[in-house]
N, C-alpha and C positions, 0 to 999 in steps of 0.2 A: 310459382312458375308463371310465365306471364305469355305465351306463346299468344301468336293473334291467329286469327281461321276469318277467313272469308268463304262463305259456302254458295255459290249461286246467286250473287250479292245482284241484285238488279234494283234503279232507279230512274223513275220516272213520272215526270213531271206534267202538271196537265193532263192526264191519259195518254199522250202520244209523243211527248219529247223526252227520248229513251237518253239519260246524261249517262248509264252505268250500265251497260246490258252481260249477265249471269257471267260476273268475277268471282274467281276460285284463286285463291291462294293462302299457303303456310307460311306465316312466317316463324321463326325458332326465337324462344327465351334468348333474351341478348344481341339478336341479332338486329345490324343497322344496315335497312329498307331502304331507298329511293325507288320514287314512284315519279315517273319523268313522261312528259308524253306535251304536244302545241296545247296553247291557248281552246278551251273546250273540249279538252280529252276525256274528262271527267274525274282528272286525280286529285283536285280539291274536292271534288264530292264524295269521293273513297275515304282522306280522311276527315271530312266532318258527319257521315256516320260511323265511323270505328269512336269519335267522339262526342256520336249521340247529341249532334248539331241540326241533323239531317234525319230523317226517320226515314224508313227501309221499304221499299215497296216491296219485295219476295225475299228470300235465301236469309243467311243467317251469319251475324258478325259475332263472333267468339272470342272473348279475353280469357286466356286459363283455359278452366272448367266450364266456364260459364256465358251460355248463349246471352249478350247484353241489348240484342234490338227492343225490349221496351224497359231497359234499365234504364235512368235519368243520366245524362250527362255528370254529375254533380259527384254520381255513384260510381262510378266506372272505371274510377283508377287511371285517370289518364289525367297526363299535363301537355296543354299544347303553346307554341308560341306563334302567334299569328305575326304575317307579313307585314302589320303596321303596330306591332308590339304594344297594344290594348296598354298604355300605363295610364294612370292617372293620375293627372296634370296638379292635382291640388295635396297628393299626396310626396311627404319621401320617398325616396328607394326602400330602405326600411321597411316603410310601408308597404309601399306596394309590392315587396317579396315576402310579407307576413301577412298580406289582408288574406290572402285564397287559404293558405293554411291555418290561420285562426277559423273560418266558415265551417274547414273540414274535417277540424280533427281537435283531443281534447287537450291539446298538449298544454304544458303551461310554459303562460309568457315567457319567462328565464329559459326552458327547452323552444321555444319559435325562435327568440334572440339569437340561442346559440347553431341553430340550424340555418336561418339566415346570415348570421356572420361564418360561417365553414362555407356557404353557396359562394358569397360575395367575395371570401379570399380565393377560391376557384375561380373566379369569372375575372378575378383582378381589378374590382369593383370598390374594396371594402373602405376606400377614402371616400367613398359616394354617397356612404348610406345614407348623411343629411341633409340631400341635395333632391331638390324635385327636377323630373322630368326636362324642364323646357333651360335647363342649364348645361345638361347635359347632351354631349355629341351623338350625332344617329349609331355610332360603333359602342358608345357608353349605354345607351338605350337597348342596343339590341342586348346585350351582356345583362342588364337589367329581368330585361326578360326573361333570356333563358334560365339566368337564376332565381326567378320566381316559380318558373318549373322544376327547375332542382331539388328545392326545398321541401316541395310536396310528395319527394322519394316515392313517384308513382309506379306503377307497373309499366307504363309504356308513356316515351316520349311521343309528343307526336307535334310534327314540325312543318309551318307551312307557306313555303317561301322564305323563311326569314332572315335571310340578306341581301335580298334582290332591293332594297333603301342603301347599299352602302355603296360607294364608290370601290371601285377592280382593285385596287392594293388591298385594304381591306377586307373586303368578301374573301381574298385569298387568304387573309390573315386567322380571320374566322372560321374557313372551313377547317382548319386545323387545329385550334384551336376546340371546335365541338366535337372533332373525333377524338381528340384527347378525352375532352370528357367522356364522351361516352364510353370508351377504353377503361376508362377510370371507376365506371359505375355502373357498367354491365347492362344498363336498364335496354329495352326493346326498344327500337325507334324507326318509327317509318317518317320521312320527309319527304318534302311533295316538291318539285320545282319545275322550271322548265327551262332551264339553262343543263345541257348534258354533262359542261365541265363539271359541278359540282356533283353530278350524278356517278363519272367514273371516277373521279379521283376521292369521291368519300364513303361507298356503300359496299355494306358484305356480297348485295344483289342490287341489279336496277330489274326494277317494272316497270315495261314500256305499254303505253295506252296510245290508242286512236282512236275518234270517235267512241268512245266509252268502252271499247275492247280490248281484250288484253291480246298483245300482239307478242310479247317475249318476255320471259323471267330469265336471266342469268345471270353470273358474275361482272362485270366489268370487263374483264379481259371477253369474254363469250360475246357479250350484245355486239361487240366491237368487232372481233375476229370472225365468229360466226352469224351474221344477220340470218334470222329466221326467215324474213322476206323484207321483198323492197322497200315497206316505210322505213322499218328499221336501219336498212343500209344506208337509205336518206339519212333518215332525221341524226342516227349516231355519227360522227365525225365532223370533224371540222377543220380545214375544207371539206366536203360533202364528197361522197362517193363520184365516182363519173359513171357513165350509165351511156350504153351504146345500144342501137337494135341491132340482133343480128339474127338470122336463121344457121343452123347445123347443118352442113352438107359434105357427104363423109366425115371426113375427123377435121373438118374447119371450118371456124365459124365467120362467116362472111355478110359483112355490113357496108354500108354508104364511107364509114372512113376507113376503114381497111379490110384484108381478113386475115385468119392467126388461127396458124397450127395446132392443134390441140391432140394429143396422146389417146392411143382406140381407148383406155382406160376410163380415161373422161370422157368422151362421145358414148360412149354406153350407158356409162351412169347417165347424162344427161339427157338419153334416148327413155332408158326407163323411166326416169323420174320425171317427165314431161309431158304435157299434153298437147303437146303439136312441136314442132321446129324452130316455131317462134319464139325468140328469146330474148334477154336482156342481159348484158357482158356489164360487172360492173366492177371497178379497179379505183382502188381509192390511190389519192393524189401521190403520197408515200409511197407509192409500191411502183411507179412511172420512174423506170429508169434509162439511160445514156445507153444505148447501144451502138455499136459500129455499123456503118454502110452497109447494108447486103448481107447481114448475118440474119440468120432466122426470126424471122415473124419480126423483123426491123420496122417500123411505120414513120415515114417522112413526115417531120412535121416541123410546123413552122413557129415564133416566136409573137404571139399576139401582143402582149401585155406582161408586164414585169414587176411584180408588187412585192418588194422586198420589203419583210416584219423580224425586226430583230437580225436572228442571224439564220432565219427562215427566210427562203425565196419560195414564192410561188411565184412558174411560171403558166400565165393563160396560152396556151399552146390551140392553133388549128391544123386540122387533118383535111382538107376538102371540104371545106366549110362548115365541119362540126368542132367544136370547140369541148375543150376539156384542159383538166387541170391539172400541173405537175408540182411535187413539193421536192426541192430539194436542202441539204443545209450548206451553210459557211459561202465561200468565193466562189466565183461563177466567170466563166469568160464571155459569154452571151448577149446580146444585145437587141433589142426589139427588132423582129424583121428579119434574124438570124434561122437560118433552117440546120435542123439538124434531124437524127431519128434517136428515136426513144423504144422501148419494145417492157416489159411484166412478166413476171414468171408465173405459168400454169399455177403454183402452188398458192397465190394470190389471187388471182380471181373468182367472182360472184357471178354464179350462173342463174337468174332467175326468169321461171316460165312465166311469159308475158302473159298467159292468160289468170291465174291465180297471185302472182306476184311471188311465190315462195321459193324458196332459196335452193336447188335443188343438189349443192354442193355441198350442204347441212348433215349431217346424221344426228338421231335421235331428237328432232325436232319438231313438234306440232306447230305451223307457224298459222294465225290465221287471213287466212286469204285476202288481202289488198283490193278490195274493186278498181281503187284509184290511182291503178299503175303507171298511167298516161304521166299522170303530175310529175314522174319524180323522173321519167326521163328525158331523154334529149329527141324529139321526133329527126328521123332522116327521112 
């Protein structure tokens, strides 16, 4: 069994610079992890102590059975592939997908060979084996790599960054290709990134970090649909949530660019689950749709900016001089400067209490508290 535990897991550096402050989470035998969160969250420091890179200032990181914070790296049953794929330059492929398993295990050469040649026909490698490094392309290198992990049939993958060197066709090419694998070999694998595409489109769960806290664990569909609190509603999507102040008075929430009827059903919930009036309305770009003149909760708005991607239109759309985003697809009659109204359906929107940040539209959710709510919205 190869189940991972992080119990209370805190890191800190210097005495006073907290990179991991008391992270808890299970992850299940076989199950594939993304751990996503900005630059400084601390998810490269999550995993290079799960692989004993990093020594543990409290709490307890568990492979199996077995608590491993003063186990050696070397011991631990883990294989990682780092963001700039560690090969060496004077060795084959070959080689380098047999140097880490000859150090670790007593196999003999004829069983390394043929564990290495089964990694390198997975990876689609196996023309490469006599070829060193600096011949081969960054998408052949990465494949290298991950087959040097494969080999050592560890207990847990553990993966970090490792396509953020390849060019956008590519990286697409590859995250599909390592869910394959992993499909194919059941092993446990937590990857660290900071790009969210690769976070929803390849994980059993994403774990989301901020400043070293864990802010949300759920499936893909969940972090998306249901944001815990505002970083999350930030940071997950793309285009980025829109985010309005408004304050609750009776059953409408009323703001600087418009206000919008809301059902006593939802004003109650948001009366309970708040701590003052003050709020934050937040609607992501997809959910902005074409309504008629003078139908309900309709808001006038105008055509800023027109950025057609593919056979996505985002329109930059102003309301009274707040600015927000609409996504639509296919053919458009529109043209910059064009006014029309747009209006969301109640069943779409993100009601969070501006003072906490948390999501008050959520059920069953512990989300933890935002200080830094200012950032992610739009001030009126």
């Amino acid at each position: 069994m190869s189940e991972v535990r992080f119990k209370n897991v805190r890191k800190v550096y210097d005495d006073d610079i907290v990179a991991v402050d008391d992270f808890s989470l299970d992850i299940e035998d076989g199950e594939f992890v993304t751990i996503v969160g900005p630059s400084g969250s601390g998810k490269s420091t999550l995993l290079r102590m799960l692989a004993g890179l990093e020594s543990i200032s409290s709490g307890e990181v568990i492979i199996g059975d077995t608590v491993v914070n003063d186990i050696p790296a070397q011991n631990r049953d883990v294989a990682m592939v780092f963001q700039n794929y560690a090969l060496y330059p004077h060795m084959t492929v070959r080689k380098n997908m047999s140097y880490g398993l000859k150090l670790t295990s007593d196999l003999s050469n004829a069983e390394v060979d043929e564990r290495v040649e089964e990694a390198a026909e997975m990876m689609g490698i196996e023309d490469q084996l006599e070829k060193k490094p600096a011949s081969l392309s960054g998408g052949q290198q990465q494949r290298v790599a991950t087959g040097r992990a494969i080999v050592r049939d560890p207990a847990v993958f553990l993966m970090d960054e490792p396509l953020s060197n390849l060019d956008a066709k590519l990286r697409a090419h590859m995250r599909i290709e390592l869910q394959r694998i992993q499909d194919d070999l059941k092993t446990t694998t937590v990857y660290v990134t900071h790009d969210q595409e690769e976070a929803l489109t390849m994980s059993d769960r994403v774990v989301i970090l901020d400043q070293g806290e864990l802010q949300q664990v759920g499936t893909p569909g969940e972090v998306f649909d249901e944001p815990a609190n505002l970083f999350v509603a930030d940071f997950i999507g793309s285009p980025s949530m829109n985010f309005f102040d408004v304050e609750i008075v009776g059953n409408r929430l009323e703001g600087k660019a418009f206000s919008y009827d809301i059902s006593s059903k939802v004003a109650e919930r948001v009366r309970e689950r708040s701590n003052s009036n003050e709020l934050i309305l937040g609607i992501r770009p997809e959910h902005v749709k074409f309504a008629d003149s003078g139908s309900v909760n309709a808001i006038p708005a105008t055509l800023d900016v027109h950025e057609p991607v593919g056979d996505d239109n985002y329109f930059y759309l102003k309301v009274n001089d707040i600015e927000f985003t609409m996504r639509i697809m296919g053919d458009h009659k529109y043209d910059e400067g064009d006014e029309f109204t747009v209006t969301f359906d109640e069943d779409k929107m993100h009601i969070f209490d501006r003072e906490t940040g948390k999501n008050v539209m959520v059920d069953d959710v512990e989300p933890v508290p935002n200080p830094e709510t200012e950032s992610a919205t739009q001030r009126t």
